[in-house]
C-alpha positions in Angstrom: -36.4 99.7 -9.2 -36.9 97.6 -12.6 -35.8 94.2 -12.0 -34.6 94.2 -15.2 -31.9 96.7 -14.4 -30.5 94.9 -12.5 -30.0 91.5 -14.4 -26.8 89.6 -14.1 -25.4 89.3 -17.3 -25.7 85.1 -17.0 -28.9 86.0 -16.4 -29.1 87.9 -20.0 -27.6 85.0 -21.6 -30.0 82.3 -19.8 -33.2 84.6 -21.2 -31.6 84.2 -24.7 -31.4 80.8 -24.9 -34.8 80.2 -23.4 -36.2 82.2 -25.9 -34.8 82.0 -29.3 -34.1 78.4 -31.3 -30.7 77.2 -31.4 -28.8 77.1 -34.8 -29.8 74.4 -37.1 -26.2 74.5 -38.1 -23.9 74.1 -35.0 -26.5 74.1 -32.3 -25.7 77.6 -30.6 -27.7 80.2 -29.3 -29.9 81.1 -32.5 -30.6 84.7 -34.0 -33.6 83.9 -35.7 -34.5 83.1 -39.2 -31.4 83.9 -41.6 -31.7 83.3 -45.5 -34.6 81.0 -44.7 -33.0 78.7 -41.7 -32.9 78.9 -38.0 -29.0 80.3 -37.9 -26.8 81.9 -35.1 -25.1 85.2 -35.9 -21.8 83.4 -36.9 -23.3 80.9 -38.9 -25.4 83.1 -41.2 -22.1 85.5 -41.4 -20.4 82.7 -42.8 -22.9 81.4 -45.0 -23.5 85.2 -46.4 -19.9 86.0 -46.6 -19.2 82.7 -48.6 -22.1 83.1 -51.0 -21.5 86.9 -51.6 -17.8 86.5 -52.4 -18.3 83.1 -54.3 -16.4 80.8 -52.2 -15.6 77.1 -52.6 -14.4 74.6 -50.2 -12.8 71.2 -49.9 -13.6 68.8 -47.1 -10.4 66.4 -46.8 -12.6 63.6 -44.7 -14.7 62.9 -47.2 -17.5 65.1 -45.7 -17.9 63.6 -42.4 -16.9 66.6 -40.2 -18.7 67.5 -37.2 -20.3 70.5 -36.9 -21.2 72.1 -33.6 -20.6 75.3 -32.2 -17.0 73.9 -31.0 -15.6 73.0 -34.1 -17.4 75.1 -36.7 -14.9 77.0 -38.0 -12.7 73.7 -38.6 -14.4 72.2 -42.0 -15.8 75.0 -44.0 -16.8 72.5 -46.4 -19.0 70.7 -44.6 -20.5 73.8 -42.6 -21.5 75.3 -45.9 -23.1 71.7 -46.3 -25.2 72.1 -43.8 -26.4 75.2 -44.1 -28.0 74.0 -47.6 -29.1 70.8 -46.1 -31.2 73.0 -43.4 -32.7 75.4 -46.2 -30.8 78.1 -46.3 -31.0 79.8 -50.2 -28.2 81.6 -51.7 -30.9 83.9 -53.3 -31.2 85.5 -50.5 -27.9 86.7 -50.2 -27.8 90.5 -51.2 -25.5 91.6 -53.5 -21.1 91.3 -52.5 -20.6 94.2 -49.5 -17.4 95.8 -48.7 -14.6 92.9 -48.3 -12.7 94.5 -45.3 -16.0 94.9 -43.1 -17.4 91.2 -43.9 -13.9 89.4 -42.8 -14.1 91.8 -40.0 -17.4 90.6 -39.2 -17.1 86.8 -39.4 -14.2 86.9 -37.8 -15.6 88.9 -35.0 -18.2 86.1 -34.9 -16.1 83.2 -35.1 -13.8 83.9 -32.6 -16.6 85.6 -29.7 -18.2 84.6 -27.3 -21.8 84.7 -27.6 -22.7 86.4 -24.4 -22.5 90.1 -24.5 -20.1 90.5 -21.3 -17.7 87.8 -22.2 -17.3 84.8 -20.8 -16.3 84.1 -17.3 -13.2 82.1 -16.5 -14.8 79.2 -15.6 -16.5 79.1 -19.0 -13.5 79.6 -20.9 -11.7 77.3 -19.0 -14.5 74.4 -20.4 -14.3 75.5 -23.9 -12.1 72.9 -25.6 -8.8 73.9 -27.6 -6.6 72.6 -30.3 -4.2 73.9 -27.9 -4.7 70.8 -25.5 -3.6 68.4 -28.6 0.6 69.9 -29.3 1.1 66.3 -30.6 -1.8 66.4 -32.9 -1.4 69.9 -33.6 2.2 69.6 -35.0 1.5 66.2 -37.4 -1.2 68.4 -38.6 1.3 71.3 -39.4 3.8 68.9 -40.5 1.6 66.5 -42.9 0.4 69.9 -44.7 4.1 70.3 -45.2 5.0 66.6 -46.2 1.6 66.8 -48.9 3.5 69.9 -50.2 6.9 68.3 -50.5 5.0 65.5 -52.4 3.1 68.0 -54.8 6.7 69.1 -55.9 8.4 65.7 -55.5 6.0 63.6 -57.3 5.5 65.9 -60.7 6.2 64.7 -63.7 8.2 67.0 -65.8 6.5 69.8 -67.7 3.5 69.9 -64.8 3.1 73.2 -63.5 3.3 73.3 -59.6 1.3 76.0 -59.6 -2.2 74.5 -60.9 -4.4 71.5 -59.8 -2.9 67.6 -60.4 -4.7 65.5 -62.8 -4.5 62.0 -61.0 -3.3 59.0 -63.2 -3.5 55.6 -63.3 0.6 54.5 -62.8 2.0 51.2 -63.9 4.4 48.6 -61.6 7.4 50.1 -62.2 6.6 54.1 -61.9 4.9 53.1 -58.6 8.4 51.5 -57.2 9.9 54.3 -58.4 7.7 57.0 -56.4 7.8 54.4 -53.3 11.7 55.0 -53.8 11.1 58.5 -53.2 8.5 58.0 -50.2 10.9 56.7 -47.8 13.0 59.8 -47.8 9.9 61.8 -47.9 8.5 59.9 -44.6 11.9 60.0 -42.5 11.5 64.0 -43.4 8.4 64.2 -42.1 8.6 61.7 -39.0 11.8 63.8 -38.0 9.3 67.0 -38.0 6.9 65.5 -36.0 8.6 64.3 -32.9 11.5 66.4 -31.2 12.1 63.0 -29.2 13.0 61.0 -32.3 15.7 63.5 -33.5 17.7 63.0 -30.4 17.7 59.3 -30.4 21.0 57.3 -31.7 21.3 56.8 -35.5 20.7 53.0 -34.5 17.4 53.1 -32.5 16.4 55.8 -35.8 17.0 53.0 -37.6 15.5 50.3 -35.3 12.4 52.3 -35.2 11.7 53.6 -38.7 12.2 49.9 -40.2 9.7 48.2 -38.1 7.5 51.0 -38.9 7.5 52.2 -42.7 6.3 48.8 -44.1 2.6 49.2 -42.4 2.7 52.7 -42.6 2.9 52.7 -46.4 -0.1 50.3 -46.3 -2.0 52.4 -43.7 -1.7 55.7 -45.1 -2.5 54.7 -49.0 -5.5 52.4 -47.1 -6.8 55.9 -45.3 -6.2 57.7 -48.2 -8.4 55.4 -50.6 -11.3 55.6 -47.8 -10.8 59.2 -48.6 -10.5 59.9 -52.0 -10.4 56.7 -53.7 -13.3 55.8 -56.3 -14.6 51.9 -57.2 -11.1 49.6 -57.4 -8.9 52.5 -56.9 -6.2 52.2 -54.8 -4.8 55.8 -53.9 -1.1 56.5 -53.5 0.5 59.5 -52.0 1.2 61.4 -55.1 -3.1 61.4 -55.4 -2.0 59.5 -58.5 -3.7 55.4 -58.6 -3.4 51.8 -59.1 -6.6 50.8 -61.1 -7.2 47.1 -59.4 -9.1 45.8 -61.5 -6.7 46.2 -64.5 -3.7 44.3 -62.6 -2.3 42.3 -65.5 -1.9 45.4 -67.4 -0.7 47.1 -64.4 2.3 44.5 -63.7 3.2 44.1 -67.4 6.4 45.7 -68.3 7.8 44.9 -71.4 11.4 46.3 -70.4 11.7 44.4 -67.8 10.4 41.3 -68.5 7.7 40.7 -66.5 4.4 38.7 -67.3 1.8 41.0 -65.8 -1.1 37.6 -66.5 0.5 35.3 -64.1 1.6 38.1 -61.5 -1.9 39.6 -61.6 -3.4 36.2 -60.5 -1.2 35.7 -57.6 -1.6 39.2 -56.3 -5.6 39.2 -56.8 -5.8 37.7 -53.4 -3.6 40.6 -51.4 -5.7 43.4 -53.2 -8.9 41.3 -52.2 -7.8 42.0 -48.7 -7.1 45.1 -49.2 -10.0 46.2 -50.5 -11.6 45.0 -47.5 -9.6 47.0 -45.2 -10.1 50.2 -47.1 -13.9 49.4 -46.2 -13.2 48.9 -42.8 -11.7 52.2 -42.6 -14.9 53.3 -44.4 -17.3 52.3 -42.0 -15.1 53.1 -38.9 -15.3 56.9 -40.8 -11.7 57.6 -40.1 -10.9 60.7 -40.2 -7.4 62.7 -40.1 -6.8 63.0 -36.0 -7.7 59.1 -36.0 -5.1 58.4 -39.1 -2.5 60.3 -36.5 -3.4 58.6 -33.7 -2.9 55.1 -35.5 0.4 56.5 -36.8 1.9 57.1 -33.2 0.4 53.8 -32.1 2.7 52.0 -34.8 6.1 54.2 -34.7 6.5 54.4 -31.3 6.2 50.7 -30.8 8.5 49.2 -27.5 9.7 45.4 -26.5 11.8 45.8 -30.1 15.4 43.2 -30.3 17.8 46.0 -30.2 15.6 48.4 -28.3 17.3 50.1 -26.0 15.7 50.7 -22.4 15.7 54.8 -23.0 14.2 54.6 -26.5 11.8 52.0 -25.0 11.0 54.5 -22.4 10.4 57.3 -24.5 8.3 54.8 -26.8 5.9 53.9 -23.9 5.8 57.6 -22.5 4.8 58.7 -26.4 2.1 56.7 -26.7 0.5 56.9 -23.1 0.7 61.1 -23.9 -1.1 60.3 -27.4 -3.9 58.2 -25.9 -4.6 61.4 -23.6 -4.8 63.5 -26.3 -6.9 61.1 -28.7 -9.4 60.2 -25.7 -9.5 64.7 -25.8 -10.3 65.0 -29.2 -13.3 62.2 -28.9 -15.0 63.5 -26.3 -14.7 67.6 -26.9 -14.5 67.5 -30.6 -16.4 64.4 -31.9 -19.0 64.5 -29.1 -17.9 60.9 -27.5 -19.5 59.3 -24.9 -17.5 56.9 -24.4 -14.1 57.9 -26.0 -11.9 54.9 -24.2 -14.3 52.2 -26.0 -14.3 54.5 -29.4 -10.7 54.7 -29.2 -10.2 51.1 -28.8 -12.4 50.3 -31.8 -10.0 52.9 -33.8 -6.8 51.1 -32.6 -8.0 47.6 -33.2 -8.2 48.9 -37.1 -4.0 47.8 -36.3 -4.8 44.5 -36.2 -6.4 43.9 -39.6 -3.0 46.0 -41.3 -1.4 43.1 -39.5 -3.2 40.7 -41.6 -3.0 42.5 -44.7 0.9 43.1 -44.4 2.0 39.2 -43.7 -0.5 38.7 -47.0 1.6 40.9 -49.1 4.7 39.5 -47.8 4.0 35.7 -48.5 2.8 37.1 -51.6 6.1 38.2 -52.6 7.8 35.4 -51.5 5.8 33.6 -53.9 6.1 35.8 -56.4 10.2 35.5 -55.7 10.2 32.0 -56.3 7.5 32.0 -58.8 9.7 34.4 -61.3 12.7 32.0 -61.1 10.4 29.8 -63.7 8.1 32.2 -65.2 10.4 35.5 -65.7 14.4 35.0 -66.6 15.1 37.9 -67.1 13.7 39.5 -64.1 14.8 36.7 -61.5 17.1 39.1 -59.3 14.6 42.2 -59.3 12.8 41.1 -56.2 16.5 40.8 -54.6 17.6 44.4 -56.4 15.0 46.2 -54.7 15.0 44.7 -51.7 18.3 45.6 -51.1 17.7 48.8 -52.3 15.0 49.8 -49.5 17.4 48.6 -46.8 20.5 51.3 -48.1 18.5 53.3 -48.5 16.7 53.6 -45.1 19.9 53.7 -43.3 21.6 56.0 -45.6 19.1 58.5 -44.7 19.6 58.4 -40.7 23.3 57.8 -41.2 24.1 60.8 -43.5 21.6 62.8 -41.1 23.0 62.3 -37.7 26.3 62.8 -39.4 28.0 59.9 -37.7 30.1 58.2 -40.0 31.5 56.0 -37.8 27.7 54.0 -37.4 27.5 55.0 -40.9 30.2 52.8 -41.8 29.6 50.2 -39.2 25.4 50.3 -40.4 26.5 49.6 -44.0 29.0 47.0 -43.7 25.9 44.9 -41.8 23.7 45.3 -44.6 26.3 44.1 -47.1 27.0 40.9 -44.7 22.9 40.5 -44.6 23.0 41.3 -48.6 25.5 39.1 -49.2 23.9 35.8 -46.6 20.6 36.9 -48.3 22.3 36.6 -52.3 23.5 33.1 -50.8 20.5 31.9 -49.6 19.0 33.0 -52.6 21.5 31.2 -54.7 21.1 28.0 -52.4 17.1 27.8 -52.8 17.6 28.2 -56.6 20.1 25.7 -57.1 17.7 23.5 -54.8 15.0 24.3 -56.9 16.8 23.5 -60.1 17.9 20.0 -58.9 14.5 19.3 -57.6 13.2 20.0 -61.1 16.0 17.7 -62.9 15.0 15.0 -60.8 11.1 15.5 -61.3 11.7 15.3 -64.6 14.3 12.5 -64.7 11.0 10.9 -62.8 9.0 11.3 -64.9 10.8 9.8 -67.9 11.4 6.8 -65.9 7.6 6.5 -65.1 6.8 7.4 -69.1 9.6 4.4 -70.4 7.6 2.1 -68.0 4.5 2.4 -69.3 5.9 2.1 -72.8 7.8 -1.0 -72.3 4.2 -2.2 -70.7 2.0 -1.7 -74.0 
């Protein structure tokens, strides 16, 4: 009898990879030499089907995707990358085949497994799967959504929707103006995201979506500028940008009244900080399931005044379900060894956004106080917009849940806290003024003196 008759197929698949290479490009069972590389059967498909029908691809993380024979299929971009980088030549690429049989073809190698009889249960069982990550795997399908809303939202007229954005460089007041529109755009998509959060009272949606939009605005134009953004770019949702080295001309609006010199020298420190913490997310290489996982970290936050002990509990049971999930996705996707100390280096990224927010807020304290000498005409906008986040936010929850009862009961607070705030306000200027009148009536004295001396 010829032993080889009788070979197990495991067997078949063991002889394989003893004798042939493994692909230079994801590290699976080679094939042998395809277009001039060392190449499974999948990863030469997809190399000859992307030359032969001219293909181009887009990585969205900046070209850092991993490759391996687990996640090949997931950055086309960077898999084509690779293939060059390992010396694969498009010149050897015949001429464009039948379109049907080649997505046929790829897709029968993408999706296979590559021993002939199929793998077992226990194999299939070890393979790792999106479908092990719902929570990421729904942010995903719902942040492709929100970009979309965005592309629409964020067009200025007479752009075609249709065709490719040309980023700009925006001014101070266009860039409150789209922020205006990002709030709505964000309580859309956190709605989408988490089926917990749309069954919650209108007042923990509140409670929750307050604390959180602040850093989240900071955190997502942060990852998206460690993305996308070039030298002393600062990247906002719309892909349009804040040129930060230009701030004077960026604050300066004529309209309004506002001295874009003296405004661009307080703020040079905040975007100094900032700047930093875009490298930070540089060098920590985050990516799009880390940028998620930071997101959950900061929405679902618990021990909140106000909190109650059900949203508190949903909170905690959130983020213990994300940390599973995010520990997954390090170790089967990424290639982790140690995915609990990776993962607390990604969440301690948390703590310099901490530092960068309280920056920007004593920064616009000063600036508050510091346009009550400098900017007449503009001494209320600070106020003005202030007030017009906090409407705005609960206008959206209240109008939502359709309670018009908290509705009601929501507003009138914000008109008590407008009004003790316009008081306050009023108070610290009138403070301010007297404080000047008598600095001044100070002075004279000290100048008569000195007078009557000579």
């Amino acid at each position: 009898m010829n032993p080889s008759s009788s070979q197990s197929p495991n067997d078949f698949h063991l002889r394989r990879k003893i004798e042939k290479k493994n692909c230079s490009i994801c590290d699976d069972i080679g094939d042998g030499c395809h277009f001039g590389a060392e190449a499974c059967r999948a990863c030469a498909a997809f190399f000859r089907r992307t030359v032969a029908l001219g293909k181009e691809y887009e990585c969205r993380q900046q070209g850092y995707c991993t490759v391996n024979s687990i996640v090949r299929s997931i950055c086309k971009s960077c898999r084509l990358k690779k293939c060059l980088e390992v010396g694969m030549k498009s010149s050897c690429v015949q001429p464009k085949r039948d379109k049907k049989k080649e997505e046929e073809q790829i897709n029968h190698f993408e999706f296979s497994y590559p021993n002939e009889s199929g793998p077992s249960s226990s194999e299939m069982s070890s393979i790792p799967s999106l479908d092990s990550m719902p929570i990421f795997a729904r942010m995903k399908e719902c942040y492709e959504k929100l970009e979309n809303s965005r592309n629409v939202v964020h067009r200025i007229e007479g752009d075609n929707i249709f065709e490719k954005k040309t980023p700009r460089a925006l001014n101070f007041r266009v860039t409150l103006e789209m922020s205006s529109k990002e709030v709505s755009l964000v309580a859309d998509w956190i709605e989408w995201c988490f089926e917990e959060f749309r069954h919650l009272p209108t007042d923990q949606k509140n409670l929750l979506f307050l604390n959180f939009v602040p850093l989240f605005i900071i955190l997502e134009r942060a990852y998206l500028t460690s993305k996308y953004g070039e030298k002393n770019q600062l990247i906002l949702p719309s892909r349009d940008y804040v040129q930060t080295d230009k701030l004077e001309e960026f604050f300066t609006d004529t309209e309004l009244g506002i001295c874009g010199k003296k405004l661009a020298t307080l703020f040079e420190p905040s975007v100094q900080l900032n700047e930093t913490f875009h490298d930070l997310l540089r060098a920590e290489r985050v990516e799009l399931y880390d940028f998620f996982a930071l997101t959950v970290s900061l929405f679902w936050d618990h021990g909140l005044v106000g909190q109650t002990d059900e949203c508190s509990n949903i909170a905690r049971k959130m983020k213990l379900d994300i940390v599973k999930e995010y520990t997954y996705y390090l170790k089967h996707f990424k290639g982790e060894e140690d995915p609990i100390g990776q993962m607390a280096l990604k969440i301690s990224i948390l703590t310099a956004l901490q530092r960068v927010s309280h920056r920007f807020r004593e920064d616009m304290s000063l600036a508050h106080i510091f346009d009550v000498y400098t900017i007449p005409s503009n001494e209320h906008f600070a106020l003005i917009f202030a007030a017009f986040s906090i409407g705005l936010i609960v206008l959206i929850f209240a109008l939502r849940g359709q309670r018009k009862r908290i509705y009601e009961e929501n507003m009138f607070k914000q008109r008590v806290l407008l009004s003790q705030m316009f008081d306050m306000y009023m108070i610290r200027t009138e403070t301010i003024r007297i404080r000047k009148e008598q600095l001044d009536a100070h002075r004279q004295v000290l100048n008569s003196g000195k007078i009557e001396d000579k």
